[in-house]
C-alpha positions in Angstrom: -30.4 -46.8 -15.5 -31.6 -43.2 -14.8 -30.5 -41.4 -17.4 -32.5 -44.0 -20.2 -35.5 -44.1 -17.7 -36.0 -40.1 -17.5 -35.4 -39.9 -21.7 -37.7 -42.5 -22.2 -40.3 -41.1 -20.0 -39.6 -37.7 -21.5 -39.7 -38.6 -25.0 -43.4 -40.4 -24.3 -44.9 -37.5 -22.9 -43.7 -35.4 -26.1 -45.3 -38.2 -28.2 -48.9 -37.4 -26.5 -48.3 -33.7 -27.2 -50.4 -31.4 -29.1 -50.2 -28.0 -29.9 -53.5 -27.0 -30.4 -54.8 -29.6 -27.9 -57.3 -28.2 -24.6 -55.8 -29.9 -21.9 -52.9 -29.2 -19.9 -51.1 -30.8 -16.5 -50.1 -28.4 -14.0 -50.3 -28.5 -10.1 -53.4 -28.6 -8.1 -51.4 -26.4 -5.3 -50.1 -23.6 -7.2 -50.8 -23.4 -11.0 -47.3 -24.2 -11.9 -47.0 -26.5 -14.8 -43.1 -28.1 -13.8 -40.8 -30.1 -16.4 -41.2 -31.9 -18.2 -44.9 -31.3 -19.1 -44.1 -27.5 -18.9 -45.9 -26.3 -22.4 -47.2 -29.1 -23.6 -51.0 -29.9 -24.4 -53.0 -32.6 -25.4 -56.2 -33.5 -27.2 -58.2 -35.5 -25.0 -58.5 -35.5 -21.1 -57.6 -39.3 -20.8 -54.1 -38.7 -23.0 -53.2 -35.5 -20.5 -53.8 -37.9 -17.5 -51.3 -40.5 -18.9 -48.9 -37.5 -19.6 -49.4 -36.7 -15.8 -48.6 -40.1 -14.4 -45.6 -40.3 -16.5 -44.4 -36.3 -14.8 -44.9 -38.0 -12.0 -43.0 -41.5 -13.0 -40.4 -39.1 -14.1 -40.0 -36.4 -11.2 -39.4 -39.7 -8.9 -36.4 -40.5 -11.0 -35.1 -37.4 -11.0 -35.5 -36.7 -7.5 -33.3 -39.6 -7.2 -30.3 -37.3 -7.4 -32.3 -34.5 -7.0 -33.5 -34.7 -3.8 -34.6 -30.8 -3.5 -36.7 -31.3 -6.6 -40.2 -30.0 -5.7 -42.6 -31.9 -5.7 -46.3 -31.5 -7.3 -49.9 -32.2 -7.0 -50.6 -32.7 -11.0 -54.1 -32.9 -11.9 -55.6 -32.3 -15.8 -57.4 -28.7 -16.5 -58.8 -27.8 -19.5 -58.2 -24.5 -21.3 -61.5 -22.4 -21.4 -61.3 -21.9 -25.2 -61.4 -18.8 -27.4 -63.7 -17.2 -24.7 -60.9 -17.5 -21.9 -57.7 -16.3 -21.3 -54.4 -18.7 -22.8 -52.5 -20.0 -20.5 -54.8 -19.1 -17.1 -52.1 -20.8 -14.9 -48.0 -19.3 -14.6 -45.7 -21.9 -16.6 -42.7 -23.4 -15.3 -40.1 -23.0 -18.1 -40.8 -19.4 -19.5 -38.1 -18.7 -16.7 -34.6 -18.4 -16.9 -34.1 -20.9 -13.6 -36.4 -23.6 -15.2 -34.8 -23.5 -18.3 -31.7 -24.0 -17.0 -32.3 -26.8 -14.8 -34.3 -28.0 -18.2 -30.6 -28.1 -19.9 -28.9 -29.4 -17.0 -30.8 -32.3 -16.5 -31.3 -33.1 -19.7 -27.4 -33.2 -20.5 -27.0 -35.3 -16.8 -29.5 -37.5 -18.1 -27.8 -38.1 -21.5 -24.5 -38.6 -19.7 -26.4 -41.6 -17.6 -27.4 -43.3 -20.0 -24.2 -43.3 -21.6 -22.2 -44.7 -18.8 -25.0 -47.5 -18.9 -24.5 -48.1 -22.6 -20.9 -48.1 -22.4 -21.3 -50.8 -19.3 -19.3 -48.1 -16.8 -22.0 -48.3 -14.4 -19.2 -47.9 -11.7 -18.9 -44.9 -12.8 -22.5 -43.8 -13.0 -22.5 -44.9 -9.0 -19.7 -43.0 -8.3 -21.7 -40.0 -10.3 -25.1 -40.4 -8.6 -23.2 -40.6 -5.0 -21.0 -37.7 -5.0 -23.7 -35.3 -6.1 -25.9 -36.3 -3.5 -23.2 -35.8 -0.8 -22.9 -32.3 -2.5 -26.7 -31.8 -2.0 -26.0 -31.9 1.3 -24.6 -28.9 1.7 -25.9 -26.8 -1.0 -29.2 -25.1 -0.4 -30.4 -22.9 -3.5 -32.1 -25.5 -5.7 -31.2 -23.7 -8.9 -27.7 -23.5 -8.0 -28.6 -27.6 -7.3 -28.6 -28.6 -11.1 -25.0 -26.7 -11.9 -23.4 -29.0 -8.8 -25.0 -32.0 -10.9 -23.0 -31.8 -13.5 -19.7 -30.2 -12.7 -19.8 -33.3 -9.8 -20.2 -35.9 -13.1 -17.9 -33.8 -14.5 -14.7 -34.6 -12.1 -16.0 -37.9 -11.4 -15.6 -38.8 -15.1 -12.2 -37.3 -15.2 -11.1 -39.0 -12.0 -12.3 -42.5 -13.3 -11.9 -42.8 -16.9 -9.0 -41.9 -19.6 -9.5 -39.3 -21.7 -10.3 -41.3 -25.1 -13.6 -43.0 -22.7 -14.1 -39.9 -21.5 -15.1 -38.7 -25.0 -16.7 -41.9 -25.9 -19.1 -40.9 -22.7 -19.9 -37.6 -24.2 -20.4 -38.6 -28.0 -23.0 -41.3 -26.9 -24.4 -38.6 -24.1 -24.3 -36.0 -27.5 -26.2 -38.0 -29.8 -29.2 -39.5 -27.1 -29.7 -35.6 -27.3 -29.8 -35.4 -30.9 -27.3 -33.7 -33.6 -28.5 -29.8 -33.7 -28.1 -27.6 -37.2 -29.2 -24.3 -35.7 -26.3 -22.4 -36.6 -28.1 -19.9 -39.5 -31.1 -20.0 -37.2 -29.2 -18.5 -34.0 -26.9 -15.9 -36.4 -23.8 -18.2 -35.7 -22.3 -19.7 -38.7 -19.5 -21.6 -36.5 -20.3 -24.8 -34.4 -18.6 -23.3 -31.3 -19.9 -20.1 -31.8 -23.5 -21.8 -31.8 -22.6 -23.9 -28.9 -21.7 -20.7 -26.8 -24.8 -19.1 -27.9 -26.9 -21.6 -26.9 -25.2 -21.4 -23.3 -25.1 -17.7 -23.8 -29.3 -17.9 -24.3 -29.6 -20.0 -21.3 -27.3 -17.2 -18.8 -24.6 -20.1 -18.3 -22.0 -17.8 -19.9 -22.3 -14.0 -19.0 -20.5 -13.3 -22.6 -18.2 -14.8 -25.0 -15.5 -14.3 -27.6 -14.5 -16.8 -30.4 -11.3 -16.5 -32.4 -12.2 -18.5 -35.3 -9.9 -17.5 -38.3 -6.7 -15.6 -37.4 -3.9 -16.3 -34.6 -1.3 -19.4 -34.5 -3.9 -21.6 -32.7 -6.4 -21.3 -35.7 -5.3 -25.2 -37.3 -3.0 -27.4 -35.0 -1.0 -30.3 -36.2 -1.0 -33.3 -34.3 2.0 -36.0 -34.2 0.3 -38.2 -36.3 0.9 -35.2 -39.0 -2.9 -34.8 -39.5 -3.8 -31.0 -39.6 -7.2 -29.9 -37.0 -9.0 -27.1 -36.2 -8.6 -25.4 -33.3 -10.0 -21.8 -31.8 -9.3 -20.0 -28.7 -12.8 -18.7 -26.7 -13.1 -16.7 -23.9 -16.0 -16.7 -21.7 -16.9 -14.1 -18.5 -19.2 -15.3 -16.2 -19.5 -19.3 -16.4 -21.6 -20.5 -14.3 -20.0 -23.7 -13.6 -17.9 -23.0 -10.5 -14.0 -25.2 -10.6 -14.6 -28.4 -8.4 -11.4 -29.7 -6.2 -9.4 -27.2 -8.7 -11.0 -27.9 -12.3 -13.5 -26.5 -14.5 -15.9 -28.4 -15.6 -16.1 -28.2 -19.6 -18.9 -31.3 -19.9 -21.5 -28.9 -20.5 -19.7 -27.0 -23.8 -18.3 -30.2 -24.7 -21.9 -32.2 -25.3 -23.4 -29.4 -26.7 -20.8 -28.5 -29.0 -20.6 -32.6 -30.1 -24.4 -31.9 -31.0 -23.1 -29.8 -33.8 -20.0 -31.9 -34.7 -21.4 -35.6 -34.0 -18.8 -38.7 -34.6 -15.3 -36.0 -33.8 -12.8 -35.9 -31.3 -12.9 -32.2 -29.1 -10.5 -31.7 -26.9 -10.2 -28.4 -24.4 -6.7 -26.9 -23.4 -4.6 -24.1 -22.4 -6.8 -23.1 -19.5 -6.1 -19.6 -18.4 -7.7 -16.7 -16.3 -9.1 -13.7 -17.5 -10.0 -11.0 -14.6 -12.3 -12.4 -11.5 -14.2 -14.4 -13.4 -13.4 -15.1 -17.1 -11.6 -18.1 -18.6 -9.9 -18.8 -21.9 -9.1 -21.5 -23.6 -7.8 -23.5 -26.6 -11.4 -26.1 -27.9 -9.4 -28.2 -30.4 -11.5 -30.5 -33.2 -10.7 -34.1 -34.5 -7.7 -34.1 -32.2 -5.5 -36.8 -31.2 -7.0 -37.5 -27.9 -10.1 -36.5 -26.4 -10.3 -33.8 -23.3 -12.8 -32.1 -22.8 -14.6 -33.2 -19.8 -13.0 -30.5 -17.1 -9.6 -28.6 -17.1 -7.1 -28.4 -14.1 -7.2 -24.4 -13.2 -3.8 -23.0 -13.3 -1.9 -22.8 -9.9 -1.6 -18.8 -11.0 -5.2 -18.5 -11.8 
């Protein structure tokens, strides 16, 4: 099960972390301190050695269907105190790059470990197997992580009905954990935080949400209950269509973070320009969709 191996191993190295702690686990090669023990510090020397077998434990996994992933000579250093400078040695996640592969490996792992759960570990094979043949041919290793999961993306929505589907990214939603950051990121909307959150992370180059007024606003389904619906438009999403679909996994699991236990479905797919979408994101609906859309034949 990778996806419950590489949380498990990631949630024990944030139990051994410290903030004001002396010791730190970076690489003996060049100073960088890679996910997932990227910022983190510990009290003692032998607790930031167990943190640095476990980075290792955990870069194996991923570099199960990550095969690029870099790999890393980690070793335990000690901060030189009050005297010295902070942070001697560069740090992995303070870039944009890192922080994005951060996210996308982070949501592929949730979505592993919720085709295990759900016992669809065909699926989960199918996942792990189509990304590495896309590895094969794709050579930036930051454009790597985005394959990941718009590959999980159409494997899901070739294998599984639409209601699993959602099942899939509920489970993969809460492993995450439910997020109330709305007030904190100025967005009092849960898909206006869920865009900003990509927005923050350069997935989405900008974004519009229409969240009171038009037709689309509440929707009635034909079991006469009433949703809510909004129409977004986003330029710049970094998640390029696969075999003629966008992938919409990514929105979709961090959206559920906000609005744990509902139905989302996305609809109405439609180009905007060279490289803008919008489309319908539909709440408590009838049936879930939400994992990719089928790009219009006029897009």
């Amino acid at each position: 099960m990778v996806g419950g191996t590489l949380r498990d191993l990631r949630e024990r190295i944030a139990d051994r972390h410290d903030e004001s702690g002396r010791y730190y686990v970076s690489c003996a090669r060049t100073g960088e301190r890679p996910v997932p023990v990227a910022g983190k510090r510990f009290e003692t020397r032998e607790t930031a050695a167990r943190a640095a077998e476990l980075a290792a434990e955990y870069r194996a996994e991923l570099r199960c269907y990550d095969p690029r992933l870099p790999h890393y000579d980690l070793v335990v250093s000690e901060d030189p105190g009050p005297s010295g400078p902070v942070d001697p040695v560069p740090v992995v996640e303070e870039t944009d790059a890192t922080r994005v592969s951060d996210f996308c490996h982070d949501v592929a792992a949730a979505v592993f470990e919720a085709l295990s759960e759900l016992d669809e570990k065909a699926v989960e094979r199918a996942v792990l197997e189509a990304y590495l043949h896309s590895a094969e041919s794709v050579t930036d290793p930051d454009e790597l992580c985005l394959v990941l999961l718009s590959t999980a993306a159409v494997e899901l929505d070739d294998r599984l009905e639409p209601d699993r589907q959602g099942e899939v990214l509920r489970v993969a939603a809460d492993r995450l954990g439910a997020r109330s950051d709305s007030a904190a990121s100025g967005a009092a909307d849960p898909v206006d935080a869920a865009l900003s959150r990509l927005d923050g992370l350069s997935l989405v180059g900008d974004y519009a949400v229409d969240r009171n007024g038009g037709r689309e606003r509440t929707s009635l389904f034909e079991d006469g209950r009433a949703g809510r619906s909004w129409t977004v438009t986003v330029e710049e999403y970094a998640f390029d269509s696969v075999d003629g679909r966008v992938p919409t996994l990514p929105f979709a699991v961090e959206l559920l973070r906000r609005l744990p236990g509902e139905r989302i479905a996305v609809s109405d797919l439609r180009a905007t320009g060279e490289s803008g979408w919008t489309f319908v994101v539909s709440a408590d609906a009838a049936s879930s969709r939400a994992v990719s859309l089928a790009v219009p034949e006029n897009a």
